[in-house]
C-alpha positions in Angstrom: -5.1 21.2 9.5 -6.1 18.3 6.9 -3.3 15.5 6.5 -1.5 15.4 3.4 -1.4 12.4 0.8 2.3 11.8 -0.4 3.1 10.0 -3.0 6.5 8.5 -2.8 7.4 6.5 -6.1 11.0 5.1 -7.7 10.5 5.4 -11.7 12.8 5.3 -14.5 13.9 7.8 -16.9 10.8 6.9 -19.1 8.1 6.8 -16.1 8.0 3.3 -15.6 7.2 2.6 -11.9 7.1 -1.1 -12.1 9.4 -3.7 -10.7 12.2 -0.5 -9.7 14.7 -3.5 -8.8 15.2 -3.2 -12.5 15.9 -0.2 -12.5 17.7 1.6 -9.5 20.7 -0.1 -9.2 22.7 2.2 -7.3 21.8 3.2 -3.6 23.7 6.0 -1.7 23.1 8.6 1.1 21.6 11.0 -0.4 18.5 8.5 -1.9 18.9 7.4 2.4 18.1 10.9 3.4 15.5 11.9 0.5 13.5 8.3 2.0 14.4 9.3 5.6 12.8 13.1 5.1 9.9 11.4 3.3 8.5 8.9 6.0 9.6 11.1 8.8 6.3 13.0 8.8 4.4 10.2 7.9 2.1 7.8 10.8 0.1 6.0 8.0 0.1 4.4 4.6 -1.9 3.1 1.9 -0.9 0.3 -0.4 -2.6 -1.8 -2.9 -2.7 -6.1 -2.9 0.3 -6.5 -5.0 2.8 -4.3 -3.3 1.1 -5.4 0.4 1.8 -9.0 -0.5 5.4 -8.6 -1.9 6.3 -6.1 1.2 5.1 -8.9 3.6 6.9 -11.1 2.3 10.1 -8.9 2.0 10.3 -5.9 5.2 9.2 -8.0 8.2 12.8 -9.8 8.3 14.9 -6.9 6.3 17.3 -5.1 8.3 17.8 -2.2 5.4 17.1 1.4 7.1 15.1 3.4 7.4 12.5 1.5 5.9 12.0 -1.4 7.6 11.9 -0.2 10.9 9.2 2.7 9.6 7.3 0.0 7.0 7.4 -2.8 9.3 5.9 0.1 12.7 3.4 2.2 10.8 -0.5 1.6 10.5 -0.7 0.1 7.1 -4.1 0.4 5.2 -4.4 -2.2 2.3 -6.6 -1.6 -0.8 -7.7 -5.6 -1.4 -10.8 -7.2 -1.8 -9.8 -10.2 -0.3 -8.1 -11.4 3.2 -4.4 -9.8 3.4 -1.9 -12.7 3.4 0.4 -12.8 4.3 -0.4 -11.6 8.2 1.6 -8.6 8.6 1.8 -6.0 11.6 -0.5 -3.0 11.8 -2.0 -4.0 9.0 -5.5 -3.7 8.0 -7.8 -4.3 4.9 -10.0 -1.5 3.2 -13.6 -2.9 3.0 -14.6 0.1 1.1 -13.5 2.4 -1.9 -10.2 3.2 -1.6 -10.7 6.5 -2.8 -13.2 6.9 0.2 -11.2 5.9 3.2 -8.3 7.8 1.8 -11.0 10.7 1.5 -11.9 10.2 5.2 -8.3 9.0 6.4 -6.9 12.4 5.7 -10.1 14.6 6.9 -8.7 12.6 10.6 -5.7 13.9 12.6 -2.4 12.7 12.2 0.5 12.8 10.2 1.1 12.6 6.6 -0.3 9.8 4.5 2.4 7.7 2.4 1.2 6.3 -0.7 4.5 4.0 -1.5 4.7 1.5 -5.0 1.3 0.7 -5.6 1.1 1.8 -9.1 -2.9 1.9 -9.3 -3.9 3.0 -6.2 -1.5 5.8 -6.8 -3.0 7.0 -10.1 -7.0 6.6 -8.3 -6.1 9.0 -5.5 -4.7 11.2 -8.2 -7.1 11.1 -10.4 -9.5 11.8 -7.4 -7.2 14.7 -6.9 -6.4 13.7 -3.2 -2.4 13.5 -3.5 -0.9 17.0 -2.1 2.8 16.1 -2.7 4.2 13.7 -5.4 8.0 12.6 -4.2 9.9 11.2 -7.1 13.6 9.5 -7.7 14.0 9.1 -11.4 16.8 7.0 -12.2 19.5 7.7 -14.9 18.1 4.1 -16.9 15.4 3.6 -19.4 13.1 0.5 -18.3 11.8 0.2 -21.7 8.7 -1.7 -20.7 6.5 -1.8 -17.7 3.2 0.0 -16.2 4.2 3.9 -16.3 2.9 5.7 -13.3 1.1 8.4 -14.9 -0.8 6.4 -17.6 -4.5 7.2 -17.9 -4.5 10.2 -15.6 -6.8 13.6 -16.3 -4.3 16.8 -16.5 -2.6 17.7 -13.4 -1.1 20.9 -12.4 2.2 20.8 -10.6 4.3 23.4 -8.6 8.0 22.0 -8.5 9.4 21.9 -5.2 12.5 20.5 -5.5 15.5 19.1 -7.7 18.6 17.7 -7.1 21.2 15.3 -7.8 22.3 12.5 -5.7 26.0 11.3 -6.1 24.8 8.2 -7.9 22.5 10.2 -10.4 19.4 9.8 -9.4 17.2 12.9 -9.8 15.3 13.8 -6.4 12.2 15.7 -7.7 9.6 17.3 -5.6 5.9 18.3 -6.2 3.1 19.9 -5.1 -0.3 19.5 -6.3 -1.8 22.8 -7.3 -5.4 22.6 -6.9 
């Protein structure tokens, strides 16, 4: 059985998936376990420069669970055409087309593929159609300004999976690629 490609993404209420500190301002248990059933299956991700350099910087000393013991274990495959600094563990660079290793990546075994932040990697393996399952928390707050996930994408047909509340707001909203 192929591996799935997840994509796991924060965004606003108007699709904004940059800089989600902005935006998600509340945390509580049910965001916890929606994260917690999300990387559970996975034993690899892909991320692009921008979000590997920020996360290096950032998980390696965080104590905040259950990422950073997941983010800071798992094989981490970088989309970067330069050397990945800063160092971080089980990390390694892509020297080819991102769309290609991910191609190849989930042709292997293993678990599922995490595809976290990394707003234009996400959109190339959609656009490829390689994403299975899109994982969303939308929060209840309008960004206003910043790169929107789904810009500049070819149509995409989706089977909802799942919706529900959290305590704080937040919308936990499921998809599966059809096709």
């Amino acid at each position: 059985m192929p591996r799935k490609i997840v994509l796991y993404e924060l965004l606003s209420l108007d699709g904004v998936a940059e800089d989600p500190d902005a935006f998600v301002t509340e945390w509580d248990a049910a965001l916890d376990a929606n994260l917690g059933s999300v990387i559970a299956t996975q034993d690899a991700v892909l991320l692009g420069r921008r979000s590997y350099e920020e996360w290096a910087r950032f998980w390696p000393t965080s104590t905040i669970e259950p990422f950073a013991s997941f983010i800071n274990a798992v094989d981490k495959h970088v989309a970067s055409a330069t050397p990945l600094e800063p160092a971080w563990a089980n990390s390694q660079r892509i020297a080819e087309d991102p769309v290609d290793f991910a191609r190849r990546l989930k042709d292997a075994p293993g678990g599922d593929i995490g595809v976290h932040a990394s707003i234009s990697l996400a959109r190339s393996l959609l656009a490829a159609g390689l994403v299975d399952e899109i994982r969303l928390v939308i929060a209840p707050r309008v960004a206003g300004r910043g790169r929107h996930l789904l810009d500049e994408l070819p149509p995409i047909r989706l089977e909802t999976l799942r919706v529900e509340p959290s305590p704080a707001g937040y919308l936990l909203v499921d998809y599966r690629v059809v096709g």
